[in-house]
C-alpha positions as CSV (number, residue, x, y, z in Angstrom):
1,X,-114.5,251.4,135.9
2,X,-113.6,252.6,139.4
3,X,-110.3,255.0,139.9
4,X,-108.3,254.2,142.6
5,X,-105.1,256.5,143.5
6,X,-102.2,255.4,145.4
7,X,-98.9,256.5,146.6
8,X,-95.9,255.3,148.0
9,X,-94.8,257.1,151.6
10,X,-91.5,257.8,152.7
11,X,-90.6,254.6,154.6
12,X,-91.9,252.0,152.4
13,X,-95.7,252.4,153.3
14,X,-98.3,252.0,151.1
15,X,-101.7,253.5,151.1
16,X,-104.6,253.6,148.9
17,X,-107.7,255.6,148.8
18,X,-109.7,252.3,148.2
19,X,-108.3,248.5,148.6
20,X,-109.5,246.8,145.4
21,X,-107.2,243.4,144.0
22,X,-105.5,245.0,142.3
23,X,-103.8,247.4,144.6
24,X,-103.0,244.5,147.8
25,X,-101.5,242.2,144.3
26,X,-98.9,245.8,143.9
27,X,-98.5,245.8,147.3
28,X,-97.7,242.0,147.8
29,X,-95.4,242.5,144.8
30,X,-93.6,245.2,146.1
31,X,-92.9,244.5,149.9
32,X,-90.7,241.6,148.9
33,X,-88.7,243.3,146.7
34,X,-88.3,246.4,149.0
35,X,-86.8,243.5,151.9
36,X,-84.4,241.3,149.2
37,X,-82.9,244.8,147.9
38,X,-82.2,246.0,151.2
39,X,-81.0,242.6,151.8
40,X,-78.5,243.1,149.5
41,X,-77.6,246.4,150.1
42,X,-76.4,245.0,153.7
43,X,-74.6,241.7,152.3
44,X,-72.6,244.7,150.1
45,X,-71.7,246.6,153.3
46,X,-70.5,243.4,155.2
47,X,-68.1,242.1,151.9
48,X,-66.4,245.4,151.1
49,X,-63.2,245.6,150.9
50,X,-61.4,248.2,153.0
51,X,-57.5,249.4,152.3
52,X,-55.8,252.8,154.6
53,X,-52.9,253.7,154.1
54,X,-50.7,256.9,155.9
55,X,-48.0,258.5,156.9
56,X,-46.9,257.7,160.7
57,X,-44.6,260.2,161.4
58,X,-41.8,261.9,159.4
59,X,-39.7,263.4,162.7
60,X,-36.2,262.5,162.8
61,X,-35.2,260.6,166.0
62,X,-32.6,260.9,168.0
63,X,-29.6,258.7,168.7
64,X,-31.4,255.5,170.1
65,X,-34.3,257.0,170.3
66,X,-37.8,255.2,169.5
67,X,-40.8,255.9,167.6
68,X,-44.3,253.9,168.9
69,X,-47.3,254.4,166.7
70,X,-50.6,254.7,168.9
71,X,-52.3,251.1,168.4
72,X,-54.7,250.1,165.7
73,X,-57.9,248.9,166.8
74,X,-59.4,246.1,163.9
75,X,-62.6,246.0,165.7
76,X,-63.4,249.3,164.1
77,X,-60.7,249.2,160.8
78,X,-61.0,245.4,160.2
79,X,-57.4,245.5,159.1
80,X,-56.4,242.2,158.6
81,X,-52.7,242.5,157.1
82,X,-50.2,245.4,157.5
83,X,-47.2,246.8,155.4
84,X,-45.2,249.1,156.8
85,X,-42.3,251.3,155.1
86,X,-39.5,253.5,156.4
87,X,-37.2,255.8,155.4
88,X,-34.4,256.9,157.4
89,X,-30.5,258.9,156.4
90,X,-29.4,256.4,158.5
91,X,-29.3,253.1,160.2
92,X,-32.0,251.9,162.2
93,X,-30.8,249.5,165.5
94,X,-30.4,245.8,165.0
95,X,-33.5,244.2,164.2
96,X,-35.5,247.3,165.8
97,X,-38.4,247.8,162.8
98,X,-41.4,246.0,164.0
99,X,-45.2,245.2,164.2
100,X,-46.5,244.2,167.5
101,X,-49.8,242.9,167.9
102,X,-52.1,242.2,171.0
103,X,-56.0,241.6,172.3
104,X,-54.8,243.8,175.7
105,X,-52.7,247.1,175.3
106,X,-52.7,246.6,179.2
107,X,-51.0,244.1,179.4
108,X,-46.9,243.5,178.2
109,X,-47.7,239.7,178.7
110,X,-49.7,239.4,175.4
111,X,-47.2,241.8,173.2
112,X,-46.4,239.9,169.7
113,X,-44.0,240.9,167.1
114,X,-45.3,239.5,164.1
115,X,-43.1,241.3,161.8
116,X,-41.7,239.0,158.5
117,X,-38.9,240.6,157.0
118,X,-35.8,239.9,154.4
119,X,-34.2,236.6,155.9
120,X,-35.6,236.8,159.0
121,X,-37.3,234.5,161.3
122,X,-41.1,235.4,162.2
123,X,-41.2,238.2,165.2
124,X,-37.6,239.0,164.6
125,X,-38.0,242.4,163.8
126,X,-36.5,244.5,160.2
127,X,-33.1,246.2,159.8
128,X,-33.1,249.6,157.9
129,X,-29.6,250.6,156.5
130,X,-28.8,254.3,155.6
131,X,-30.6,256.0,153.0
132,X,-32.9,252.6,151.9
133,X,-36.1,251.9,151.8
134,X,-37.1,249.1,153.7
135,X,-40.3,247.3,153.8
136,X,-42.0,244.5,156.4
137,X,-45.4,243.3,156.3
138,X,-47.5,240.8,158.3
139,X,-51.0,239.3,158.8
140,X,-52.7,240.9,162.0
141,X,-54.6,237.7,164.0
142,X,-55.4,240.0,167.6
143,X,-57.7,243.0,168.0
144,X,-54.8,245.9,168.1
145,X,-51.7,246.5,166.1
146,X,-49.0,249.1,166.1
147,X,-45.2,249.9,164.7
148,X,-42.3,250.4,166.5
149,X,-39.2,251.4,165.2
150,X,-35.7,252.5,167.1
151,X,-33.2,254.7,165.9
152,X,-29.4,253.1,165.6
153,X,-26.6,255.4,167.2
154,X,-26.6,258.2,164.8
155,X,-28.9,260.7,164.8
156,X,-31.4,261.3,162.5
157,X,-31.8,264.1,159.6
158,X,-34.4,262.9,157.9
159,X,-36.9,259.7,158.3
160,X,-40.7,259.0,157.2
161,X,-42.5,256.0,158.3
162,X,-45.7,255.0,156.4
163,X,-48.2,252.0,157.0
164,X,-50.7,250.7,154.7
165,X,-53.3,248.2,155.7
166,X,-56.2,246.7,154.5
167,X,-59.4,244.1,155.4
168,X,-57.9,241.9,152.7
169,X,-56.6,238.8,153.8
170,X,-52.6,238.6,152.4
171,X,-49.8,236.3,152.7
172,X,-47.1,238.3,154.1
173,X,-44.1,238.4,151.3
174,X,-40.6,238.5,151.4
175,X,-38.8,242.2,151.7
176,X,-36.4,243.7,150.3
177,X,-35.9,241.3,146.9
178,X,-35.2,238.3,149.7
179,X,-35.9,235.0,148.1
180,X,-37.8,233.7,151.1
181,X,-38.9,235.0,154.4
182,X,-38.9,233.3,157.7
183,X,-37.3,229.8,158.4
184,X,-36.8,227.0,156.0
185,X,-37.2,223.8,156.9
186,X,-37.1,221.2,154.7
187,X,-40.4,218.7,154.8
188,X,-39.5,215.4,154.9
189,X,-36.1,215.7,156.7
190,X,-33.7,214.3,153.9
191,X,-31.0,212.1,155.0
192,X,-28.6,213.3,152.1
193,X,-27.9,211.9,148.4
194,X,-30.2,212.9,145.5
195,X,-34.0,212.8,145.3
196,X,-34.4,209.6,143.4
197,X,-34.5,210.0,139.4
198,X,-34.4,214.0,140.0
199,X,-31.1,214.1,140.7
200,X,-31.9,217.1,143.7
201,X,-30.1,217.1,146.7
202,X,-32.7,218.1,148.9
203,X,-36.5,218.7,149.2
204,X,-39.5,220.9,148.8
205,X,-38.9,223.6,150.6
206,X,-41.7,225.2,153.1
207,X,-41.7,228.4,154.4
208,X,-42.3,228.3,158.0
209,X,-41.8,231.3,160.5
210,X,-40.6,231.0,164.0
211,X,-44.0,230.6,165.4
212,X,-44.6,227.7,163.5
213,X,-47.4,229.7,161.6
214,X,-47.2,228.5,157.2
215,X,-45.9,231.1,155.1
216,X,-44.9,229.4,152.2
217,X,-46.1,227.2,149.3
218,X,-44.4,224.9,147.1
219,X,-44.6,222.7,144.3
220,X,-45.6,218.9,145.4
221,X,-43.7,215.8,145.0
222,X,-44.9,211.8,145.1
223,X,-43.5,209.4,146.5
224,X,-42.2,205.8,144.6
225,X,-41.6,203.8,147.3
226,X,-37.5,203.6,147.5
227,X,-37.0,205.4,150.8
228,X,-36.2,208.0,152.7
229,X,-34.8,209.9,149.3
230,X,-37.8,208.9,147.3
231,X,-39.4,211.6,146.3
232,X,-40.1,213.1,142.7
233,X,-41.1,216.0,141.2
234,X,-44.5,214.6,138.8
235,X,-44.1,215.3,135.7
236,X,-46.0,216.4,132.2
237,X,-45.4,214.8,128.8
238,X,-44.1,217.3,126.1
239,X,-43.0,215.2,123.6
240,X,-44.3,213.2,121.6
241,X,-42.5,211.2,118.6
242,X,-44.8,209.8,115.8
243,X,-44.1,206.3,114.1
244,X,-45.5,205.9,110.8
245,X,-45.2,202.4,109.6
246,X,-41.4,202.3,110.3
247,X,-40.1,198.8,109.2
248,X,-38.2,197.0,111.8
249,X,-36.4,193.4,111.6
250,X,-36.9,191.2,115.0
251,X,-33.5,191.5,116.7
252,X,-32.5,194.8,114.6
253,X,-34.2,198.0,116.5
254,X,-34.6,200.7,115.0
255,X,-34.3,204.4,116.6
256,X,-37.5,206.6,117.0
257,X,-36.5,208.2,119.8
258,X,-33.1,210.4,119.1
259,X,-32.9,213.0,122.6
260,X,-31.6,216.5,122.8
261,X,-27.6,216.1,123.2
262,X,-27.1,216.0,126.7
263,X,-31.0,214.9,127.6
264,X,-32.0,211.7,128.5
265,X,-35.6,210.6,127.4
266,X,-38.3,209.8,129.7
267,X,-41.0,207.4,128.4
268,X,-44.8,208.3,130.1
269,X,-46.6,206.6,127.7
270,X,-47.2,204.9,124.0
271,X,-50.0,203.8,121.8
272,X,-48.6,201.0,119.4
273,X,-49.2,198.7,116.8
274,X,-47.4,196.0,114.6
275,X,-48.3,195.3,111.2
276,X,-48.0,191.6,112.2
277,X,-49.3,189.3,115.4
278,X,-46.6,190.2,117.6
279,X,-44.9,192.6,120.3
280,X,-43.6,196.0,119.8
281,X,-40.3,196.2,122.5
282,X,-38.9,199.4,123.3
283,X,-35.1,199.4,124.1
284,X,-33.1,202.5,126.1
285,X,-30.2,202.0,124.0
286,X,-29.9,197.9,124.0
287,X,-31.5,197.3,127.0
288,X,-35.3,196.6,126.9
289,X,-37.6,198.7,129.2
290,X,-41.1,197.7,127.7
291,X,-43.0,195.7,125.9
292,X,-46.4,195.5,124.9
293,X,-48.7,192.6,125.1
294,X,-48.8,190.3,122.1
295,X,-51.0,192.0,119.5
296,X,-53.3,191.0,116.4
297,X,-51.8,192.2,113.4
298,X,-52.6,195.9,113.0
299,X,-54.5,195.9,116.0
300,X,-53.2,199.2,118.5
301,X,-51.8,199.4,122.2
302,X,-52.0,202.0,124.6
303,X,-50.0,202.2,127.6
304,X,-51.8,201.9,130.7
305,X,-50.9,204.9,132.7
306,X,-47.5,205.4,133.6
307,X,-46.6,208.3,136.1
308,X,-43.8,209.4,135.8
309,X,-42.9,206.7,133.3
310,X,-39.2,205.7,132.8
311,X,-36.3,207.6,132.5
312,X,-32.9,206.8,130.3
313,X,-30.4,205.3,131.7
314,X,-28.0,207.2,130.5
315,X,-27.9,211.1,128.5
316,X,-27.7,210.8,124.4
317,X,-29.0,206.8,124.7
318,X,-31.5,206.1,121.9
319,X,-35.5,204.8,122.7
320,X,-35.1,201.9,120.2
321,X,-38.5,199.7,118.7
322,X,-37.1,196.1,118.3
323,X,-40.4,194.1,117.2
324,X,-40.8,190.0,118.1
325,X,-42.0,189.6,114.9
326,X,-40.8,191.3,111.6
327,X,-43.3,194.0,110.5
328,X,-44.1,197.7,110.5
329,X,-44.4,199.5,113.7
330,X,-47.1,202.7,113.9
331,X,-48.2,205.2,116.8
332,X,-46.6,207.3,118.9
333,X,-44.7,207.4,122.1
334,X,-44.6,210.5,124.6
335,X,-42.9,211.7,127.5
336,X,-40.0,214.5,128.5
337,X,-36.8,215.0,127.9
338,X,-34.7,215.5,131.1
């Protein structure tokens, strides 16, 4: 049997005192694994995830005096949102705590605020007040970002400003414990009165900042058809009440439906049957809402589906089963109670 020695050279290179099969099959095995892993090193690079944060500066200002951080370049960082803190023994000026953005630190003319902070409109700019810590955040969009903060009329005995940022794309949040952060605006534009069966007087809210940019997400509604105050919330069935061969005399209904006090019921759906050919008729209080298709005796019907089904008329009425023919009634009805 002939000997062959090989090695492996710095590089990747692969040379062999004598070229048999075997050793170009090693080789062939090899050089395509050597390219995929270095493949995927470079895929690892690109996907990393990059977060910085640091103090900016922690020298008290004077009275009305201003503090501008040198800009941020995200060609090299790859910052993609911002947070920014401060500190300060007293008040900062009116709305003077703010990221600015740009593609040209040249040039004023493309200069951005982009700063979202406790009830304030996008760009606005933060308020500090003595001795709290206040926070404002945004999502960078241009090559360069910076902070810029200005001292109220007092001077200043102690104040730290610090900035984290990261390659992470955020949405920016709401500061300070604020429920919401730039402008409301309610989507559509309600005319007044209640929203249909939900009884709201106005509707999903979206966040939307000055600039028009989204900043906000909500919970969706549907539309039934009734107008400009049409809108409901959908809804989940989460009750469920079972009917086990429960007698009922046509013209006599009986309960199987008994809400929390104070509830009303909200029907989404059924699967009935009668013990005799007939129709199983359900009743909010005495006033019939459904009724199934004539039915075999014992033979079962499911509702088709229902949405958001049908609410009570009224809170503490009763879901009644009146029956066109006398029998037993069995299955089960679902829906919320509201």
């Amino acid at each position: 049997m002939r000997t062959h020695q090989a090695n492996f050279l710095q590089g990747g290179h692969f040379r062999c005192s004598a070229y048999s099969h075997l050793t170009l099959a090693l080789w062939q095995v090899y050089r395509p694994l050597r390219h995929y892993a270095k493949t995927k090193l470079t895929l690892l690079d690109e996907v990393s995830i990059r977060r910085f944060g640091q103090i900016l500066t922690t020298t008290p200002l004077a009275a009305n005096g201003v503090f501008t951080s040198s800009w941020f370049d995200t060609n090299q960082t790859g910052d993609a949102f911002v947070e920014v803190s401060a500190f300060s023994n007293v008040a900062s000026a009116v709305n003077a705590f703010n990221i600015q953005e740009t593609d040209d630190t040249t040039n004023s003319n493309f200069l951005v605020n982009i700063t979202t902070s406790s009830g304030l409109s996008f760009g606005t700019g933060g308020n500090v007040a003595a001795s709290t810590l206040t926070t404002v955040n945004a999502t960078i969009r241009k090559r360069y970002w910076r902070v810029v903060y200005t001292n109220g009329g007092t001077i200043q005995a102690s104040f730290e400003l610090t900035a984290s940022a990261t390659s992470l794309l955020l949405s920016p949040q709401p500061a300070s414990g604020s429920a919401y952060f730039g402008n409301p605006v309610s989507v559509p534009s309600s005319t007044g009165g209640n929203v249909n069966s939900d009884g709201q007087s106005a509707f999903p809210v979206v966040l939307v900042g000055s600039s028009g940019a989204f900043n906000g997400i909500t919970y969706p509604f549907i539309y039934n058809g009734t107008g400009s105050n049409g809108w409901d919330r959908p809804r989940t069935p989460v009750t469920f009440k079972t009917i086990a061969a429960v007698a009922v005399t046509a013209g006599t209904p009986v309960a199987i439906w008994t809400p929390t006090s104070g509830k009303k019921f909200r029907v989404m759906g059924f699967m009935l049957s009668l013990s005799v050919a007939g129709s199983v008729i359900l009743k909010d209080a005495t006033t019939e809402i459904l009724r199934t298709p004539l039915m075999a005796a014992g033979i079962g019907q499911a509702s088709p589906p229902m949405g958001n089904g049908i609410l009570s008329a009224a809170a503490n009425n009763v879901l009644n089963a009146d029956v066109s023919a006398t029998g037993s009634v069995s299955g089960f009805v679902f829906g919320t109670e509201e």
